[in-house]
C-alpha positions in Angstrom: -13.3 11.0 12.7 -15.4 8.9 15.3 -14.5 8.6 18.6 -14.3 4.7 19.9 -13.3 2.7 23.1 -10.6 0.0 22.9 -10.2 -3.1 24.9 -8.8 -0.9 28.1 -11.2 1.6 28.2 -8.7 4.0 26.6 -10.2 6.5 23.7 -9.2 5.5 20.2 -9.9 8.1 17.3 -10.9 6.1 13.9 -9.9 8.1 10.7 -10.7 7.6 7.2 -7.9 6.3 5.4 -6.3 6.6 2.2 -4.6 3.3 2.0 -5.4 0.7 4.6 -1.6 -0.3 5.5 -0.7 3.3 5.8 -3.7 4.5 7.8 -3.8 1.1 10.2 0.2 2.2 11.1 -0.8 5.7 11.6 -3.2 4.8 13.9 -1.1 2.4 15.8 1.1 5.0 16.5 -1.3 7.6 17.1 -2.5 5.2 20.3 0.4 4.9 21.4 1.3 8.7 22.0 2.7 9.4 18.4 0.6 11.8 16.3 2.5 11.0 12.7 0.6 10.9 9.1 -0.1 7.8 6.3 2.5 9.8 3.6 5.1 10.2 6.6 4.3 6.9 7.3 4.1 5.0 3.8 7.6 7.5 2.9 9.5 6.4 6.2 8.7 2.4 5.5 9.4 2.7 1.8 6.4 2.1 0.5 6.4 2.9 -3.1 7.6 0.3 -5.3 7.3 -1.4 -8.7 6.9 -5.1 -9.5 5.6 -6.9 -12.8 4.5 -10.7 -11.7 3.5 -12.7 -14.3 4.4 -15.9 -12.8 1.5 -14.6 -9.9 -2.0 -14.5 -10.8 -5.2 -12.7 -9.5 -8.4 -13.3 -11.2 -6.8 -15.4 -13.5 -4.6 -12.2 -14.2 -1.3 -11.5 -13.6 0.2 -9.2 -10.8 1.5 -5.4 -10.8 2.5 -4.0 -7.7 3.0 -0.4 -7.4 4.1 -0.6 -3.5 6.1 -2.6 -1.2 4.8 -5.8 -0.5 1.9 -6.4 1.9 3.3 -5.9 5.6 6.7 -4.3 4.7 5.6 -0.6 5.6 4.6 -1.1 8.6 7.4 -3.4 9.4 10.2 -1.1 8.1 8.5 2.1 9.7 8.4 0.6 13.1 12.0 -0.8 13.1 13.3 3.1 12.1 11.4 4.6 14.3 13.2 2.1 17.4 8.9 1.4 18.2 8.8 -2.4 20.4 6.2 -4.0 18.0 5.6 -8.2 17.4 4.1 -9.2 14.1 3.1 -13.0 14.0 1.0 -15.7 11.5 -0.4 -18.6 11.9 -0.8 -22.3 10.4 -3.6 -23.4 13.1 -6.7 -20.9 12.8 -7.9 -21.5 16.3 -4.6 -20.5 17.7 -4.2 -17.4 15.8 -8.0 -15.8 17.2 -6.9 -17.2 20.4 -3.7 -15.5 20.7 -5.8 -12.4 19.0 -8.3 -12.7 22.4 -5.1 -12.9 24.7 -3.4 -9.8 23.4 -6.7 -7.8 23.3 -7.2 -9.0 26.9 -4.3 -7.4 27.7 -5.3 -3.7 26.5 -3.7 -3.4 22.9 -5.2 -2.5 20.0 -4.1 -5.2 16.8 -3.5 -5.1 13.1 -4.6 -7.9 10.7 -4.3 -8.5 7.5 -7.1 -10.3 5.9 -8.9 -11.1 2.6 -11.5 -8.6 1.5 -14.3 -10.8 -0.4 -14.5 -12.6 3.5 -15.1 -9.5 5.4 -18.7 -10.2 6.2 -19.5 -6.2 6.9 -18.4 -5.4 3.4 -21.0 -4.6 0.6 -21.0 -6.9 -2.1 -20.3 -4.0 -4.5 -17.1 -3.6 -2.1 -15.6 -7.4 -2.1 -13.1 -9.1 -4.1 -10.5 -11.7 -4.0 -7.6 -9.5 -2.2 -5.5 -10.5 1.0 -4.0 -7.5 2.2 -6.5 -5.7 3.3 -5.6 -4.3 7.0 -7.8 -3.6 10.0 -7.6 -2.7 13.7 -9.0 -5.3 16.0 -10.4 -2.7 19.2 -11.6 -4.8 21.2 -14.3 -8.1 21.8 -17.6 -8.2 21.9 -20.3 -10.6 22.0 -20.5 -13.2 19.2 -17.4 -11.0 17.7 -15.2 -7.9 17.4 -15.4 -4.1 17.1 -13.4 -3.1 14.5 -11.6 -0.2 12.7 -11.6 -0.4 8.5 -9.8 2.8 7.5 -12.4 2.2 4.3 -15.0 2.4 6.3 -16.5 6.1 8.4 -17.0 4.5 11.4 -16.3 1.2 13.5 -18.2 -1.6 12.6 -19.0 -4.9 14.4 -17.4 -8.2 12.5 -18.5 -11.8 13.5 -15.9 -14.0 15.2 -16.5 -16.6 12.4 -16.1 -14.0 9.4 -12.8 -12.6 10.9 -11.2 -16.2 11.1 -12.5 -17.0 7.7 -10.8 -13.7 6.4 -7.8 -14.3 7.8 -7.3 -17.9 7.1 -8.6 -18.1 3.9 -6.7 -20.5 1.9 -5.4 -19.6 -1.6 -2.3 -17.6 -3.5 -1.3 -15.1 -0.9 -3.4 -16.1 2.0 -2.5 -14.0 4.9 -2.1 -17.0 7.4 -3.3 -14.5 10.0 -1.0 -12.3 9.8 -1.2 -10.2 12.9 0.5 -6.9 14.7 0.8 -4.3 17.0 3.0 -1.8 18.5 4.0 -2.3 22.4 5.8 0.8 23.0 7.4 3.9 21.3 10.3 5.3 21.9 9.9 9.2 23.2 11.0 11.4 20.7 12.4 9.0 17.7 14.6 10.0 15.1 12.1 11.6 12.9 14.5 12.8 10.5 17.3 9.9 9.7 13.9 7.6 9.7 13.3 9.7 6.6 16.8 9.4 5.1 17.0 5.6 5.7 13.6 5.3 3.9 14.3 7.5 1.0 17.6 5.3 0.6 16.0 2.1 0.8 13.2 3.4 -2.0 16.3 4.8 -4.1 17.4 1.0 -4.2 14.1 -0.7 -4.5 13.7 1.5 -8.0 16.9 1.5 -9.2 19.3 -1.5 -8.1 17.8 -4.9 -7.9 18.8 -6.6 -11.1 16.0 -8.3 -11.8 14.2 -6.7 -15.2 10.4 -7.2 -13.2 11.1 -4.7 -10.6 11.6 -1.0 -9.9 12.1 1.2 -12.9 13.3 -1.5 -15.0 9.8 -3.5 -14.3 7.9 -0.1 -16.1 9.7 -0.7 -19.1 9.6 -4.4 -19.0 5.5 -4.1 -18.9 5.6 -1.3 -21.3 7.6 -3.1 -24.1 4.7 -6.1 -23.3 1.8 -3.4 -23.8 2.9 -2.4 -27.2 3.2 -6.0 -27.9 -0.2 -7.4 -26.7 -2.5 -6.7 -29.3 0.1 -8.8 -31.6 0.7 -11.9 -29.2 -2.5 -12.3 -27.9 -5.1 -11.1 -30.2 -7.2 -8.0 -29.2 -9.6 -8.9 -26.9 -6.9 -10.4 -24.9 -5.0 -7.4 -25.0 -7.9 -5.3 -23.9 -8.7 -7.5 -20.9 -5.1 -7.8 -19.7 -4.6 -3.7 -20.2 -8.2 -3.3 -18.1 -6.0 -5.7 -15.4 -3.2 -3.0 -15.8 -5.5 -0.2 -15.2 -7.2 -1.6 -11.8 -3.6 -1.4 -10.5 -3.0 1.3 -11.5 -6.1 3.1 -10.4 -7.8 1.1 -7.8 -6.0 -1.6 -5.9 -5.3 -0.4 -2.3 -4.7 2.8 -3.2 -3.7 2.2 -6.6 -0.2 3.4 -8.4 -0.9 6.5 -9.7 -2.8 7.1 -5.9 0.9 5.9 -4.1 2.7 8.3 -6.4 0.5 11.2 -5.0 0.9 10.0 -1.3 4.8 9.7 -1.6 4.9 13.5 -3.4 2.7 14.2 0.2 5.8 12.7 1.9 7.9 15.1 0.2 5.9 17.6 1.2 6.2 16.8 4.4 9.6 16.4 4.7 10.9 19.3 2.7 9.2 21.0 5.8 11.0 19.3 8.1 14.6 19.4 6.5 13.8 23.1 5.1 14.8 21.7 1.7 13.2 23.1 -1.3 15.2 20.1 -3.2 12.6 17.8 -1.3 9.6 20.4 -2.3 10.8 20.2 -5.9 11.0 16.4 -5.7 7.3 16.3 -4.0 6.1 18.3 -7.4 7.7 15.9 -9.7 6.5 13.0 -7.8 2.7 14.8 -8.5 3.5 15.2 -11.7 4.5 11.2 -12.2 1.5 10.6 -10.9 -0.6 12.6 -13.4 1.0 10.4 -16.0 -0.3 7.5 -15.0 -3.1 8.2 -14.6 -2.8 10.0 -18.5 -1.9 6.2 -19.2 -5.0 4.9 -17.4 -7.3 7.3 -19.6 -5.5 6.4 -22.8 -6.2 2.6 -21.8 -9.5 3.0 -20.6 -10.6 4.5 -24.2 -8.5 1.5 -25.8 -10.9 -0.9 -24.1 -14.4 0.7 -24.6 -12.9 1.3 -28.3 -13.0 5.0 -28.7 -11.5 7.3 -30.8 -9.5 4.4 -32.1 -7.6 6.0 -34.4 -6.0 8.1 -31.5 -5.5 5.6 -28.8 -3.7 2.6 -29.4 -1.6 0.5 -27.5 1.8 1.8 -28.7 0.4 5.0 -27.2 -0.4 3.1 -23.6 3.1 1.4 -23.6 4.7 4.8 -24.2 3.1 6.6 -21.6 4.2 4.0 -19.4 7.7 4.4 -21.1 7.8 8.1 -20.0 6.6 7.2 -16.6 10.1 4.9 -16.2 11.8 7.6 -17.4 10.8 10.4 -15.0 11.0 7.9 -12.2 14.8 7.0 -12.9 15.6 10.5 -13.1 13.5 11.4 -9.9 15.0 8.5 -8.0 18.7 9.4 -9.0 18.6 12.7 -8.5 16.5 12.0 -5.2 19.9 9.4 -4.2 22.0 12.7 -4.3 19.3 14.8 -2.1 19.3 12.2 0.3 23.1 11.6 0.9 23.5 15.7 1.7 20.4 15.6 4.2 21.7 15.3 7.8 19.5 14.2 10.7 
């Protein structure tokens, strides 16, 4: 932790985060009075997700999502928590750092999201092509901004030109400078239905939408397309498109096995507050779900560098993921019956 003064002079605490989304929120609503963690956070705005885009590329490979999509969190955990927040983009660059300059001006601290490989603090080991990367925005400074990266140990100064280039960047997904911040919280919000209504929402997300590239229907719709691979595209396809698999699974934001372990942390958390050992079971099972992926990961990590080759194939892979889908359905129905006996 590093102490740090925003735009009005009033103390901001910078933490190192797990995921950037998660930890930015948290620390929104920590300077504004409300002392509340990234898994209560990323379990309140429905964070954890599943979505299989091949239509979407990213480096020339296609998308898997193991979370909500790039804003949603923070959106959903403000609304449920009845917090007065504006989130805005932008087509016209020099409008959105103006309007940036105006609200800092008038004492908040500001979320952005903005593409990592622009950042122009970052270490070149540290950049790629991504577009949801969130900061905090403190407050102005000469030829710039001070600046809070939950990556990051410490504030860091970013260039006025670097910032607009990282939020304006053109491309798939460009964050069209995306930008938000909380203007007051209510005292003493309904910590508990917050929970129920994002537990809910999660429950539907996994299960319900009828689509066969999301939720639980998505795992087993990029399984099945594992086992296939080798087959349809020739090995060395395979491998590179199973190596894309793994960097979402391990490393992207927080990567999915990572999300699995910080929504079982939400469970944690909550069993507390319900004094529900059905929600401290479910926050076991969800740490367990996570260890299989990252089984999975280690499987297709040893398929790519060609090891043990007898052992590991790609049949394996896809039915690791296959057992994944199938302790998520079952966590996510039986956590639909948990959550309709909860009461706030």
């Amino acid at each position: 932790m590093t102490a740090e003064l925003a735009a009005n002079g009033k103390p901001f605490v910078h933490h190192h985060g797990a995921h950037c989304e998660t930890a930015v929120t948290s620390a929104l609503f920590r300077y504004q009075g409300m002392d509340i963690s990234e898994p209560m956070i990323f379990g309140i705005g429905s964070g954890i997700f599943f979505g299989h885009l091949p239509f979407l590329k990213m480096t020339n490979l296609p998308i898997t999502a193991f979370r909500a999509k790039p804003g949603a969190v923070f959106r959903k955990a403000a609304k449920r928590m009845g917090v007065d927040f504006v989130v805005k983009t932008y087509r016209d660059p020099p409008k959105g750092m103006d309007e940036l300059r105006q609200v800092l001006k008038s004492g908040q601290i500001v979320g952005l999201a903005t593409n990592l490989y622009w950042l122009p603090y970052m270490s070149e080991r540290h950049r790629w092509n991504f577009s949801g990367h969130n900061i905090i925005v403190l407050r102005e400074i000469e030829g710039g901004f001070r600046v809070s990266d939950p990556t990051i140990g410490a504030p860091v100064d970013c260039t006025a030109d670097g910032l607009e280039q990282a939020r304006f960047v053109p491309g798939p997904l460009n964050p069209r400078g995306h930008m938000y911040y909380i203007k007051s919280i209510r005292p003493n919000p309904d910590l508990r239905q917050a929970c129920i209504n994002g537990m809910k929402d999660s429950c539907n997300a996994m299960l319900r939408i009828p689509l066969p590239l999301f939720g639980v229907r998505g795992i087993r719709f990029l399984a099945r397309k594992v086992v296939k691979s080798p087959d349809k595209l020739g090995f060395q396809e395979a491998c590179r498109q199973l190596a894309g698999t793994v960097r979402w699974v391990e490393e992207t934001g927080t990567g999915g096995a990572g999300f699995r372990y910080m929504y079982a942390a939400f469970f944690h958390e909550a069993a507390e507050l319900f004094g529900s050992n059905e929600l401290a079971d479910l926050s076991k099972e969800m740490t367990a779900i996570g260890d299989n992926w990252r089984e999975f990961s280690v499987t297709a990590a040893r398929i790519i560098k060609q090891r043990d080759k007898e052992g590991e194939t790609f049949a394996k892979a896809g039915g690791l993921m296959l057992k994944c889908a199938d302790r998520e359905e079952a966590f996510f129905r039986k956590l639909q019956k948990v959550a309709r006996k909860l009461k706030a």
